[in-house]
C-alpha positions in Angstrom: -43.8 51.1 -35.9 -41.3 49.7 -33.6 -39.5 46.2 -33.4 -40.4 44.1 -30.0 -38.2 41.2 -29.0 -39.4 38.6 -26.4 -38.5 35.8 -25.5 -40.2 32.9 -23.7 -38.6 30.6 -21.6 -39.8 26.7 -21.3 -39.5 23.6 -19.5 -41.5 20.3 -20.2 -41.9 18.0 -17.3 -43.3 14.1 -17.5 -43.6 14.9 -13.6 -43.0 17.3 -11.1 -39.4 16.1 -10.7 -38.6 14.6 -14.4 -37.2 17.4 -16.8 -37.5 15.8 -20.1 -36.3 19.6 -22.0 -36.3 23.3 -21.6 -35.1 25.7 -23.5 -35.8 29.6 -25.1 -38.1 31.0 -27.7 -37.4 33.9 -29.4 -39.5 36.7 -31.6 -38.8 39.6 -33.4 -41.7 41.5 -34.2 -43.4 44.5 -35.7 -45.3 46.1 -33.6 -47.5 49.8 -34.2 -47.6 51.9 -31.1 -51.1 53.1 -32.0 -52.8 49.9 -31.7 -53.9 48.4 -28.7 -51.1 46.8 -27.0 -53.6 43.9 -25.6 -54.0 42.7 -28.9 -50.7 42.7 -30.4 -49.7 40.7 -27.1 -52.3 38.1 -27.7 -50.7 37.8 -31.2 -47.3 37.8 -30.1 -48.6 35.0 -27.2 -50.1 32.9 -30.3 -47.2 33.0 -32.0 -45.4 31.1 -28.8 -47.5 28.8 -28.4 -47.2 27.5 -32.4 -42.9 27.3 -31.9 -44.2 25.7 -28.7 -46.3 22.7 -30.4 -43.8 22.2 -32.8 -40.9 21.3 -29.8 -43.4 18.9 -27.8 -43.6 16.1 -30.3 -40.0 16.0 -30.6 -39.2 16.7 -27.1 -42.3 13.8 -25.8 -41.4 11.1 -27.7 -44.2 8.2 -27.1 -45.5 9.8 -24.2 -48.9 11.6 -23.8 -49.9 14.7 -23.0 -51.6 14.9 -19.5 -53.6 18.3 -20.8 -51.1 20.9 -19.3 -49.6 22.7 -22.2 -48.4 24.9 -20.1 -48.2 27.1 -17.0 -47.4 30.8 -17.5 -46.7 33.1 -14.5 
């Protein structure tokens, strides 16, 4: 078992030239070198996503979500 640390970096945009926020996410995980790595990134993914929807309301305050949580590259 060994400990994986990533970290995620976001910005939220009303539009492609308005930065309402940005900022860094950051896990510390347990992770088992046995198991299949695809999986343990999917969890690790989820687990962004969830610190991610907790920002948004606060960050977008009385402005709607156009559908694009977000953009990964």
């Amino acid at each position: 078992m060994q400990i994986m640390y990533a970290d995620l970096n976001y910005y939220i945009y009303q539009e492609p030239s308005k930065q309402l926020d940005s900022g860094t996410l950051s896990i510390n995980k347990q992770m088992f070198i046995q198991a299949r790595h695809d999986i343990q990134l999917k969890n690790l993914y989820s687990e962004f996503l969830n610190q991610l929807s907790e920002i948004l309301p606060s960050s977008v305050p009385d402005r709607k979500i156009n559908g694009e949580l977000c953009k990964l590259i």
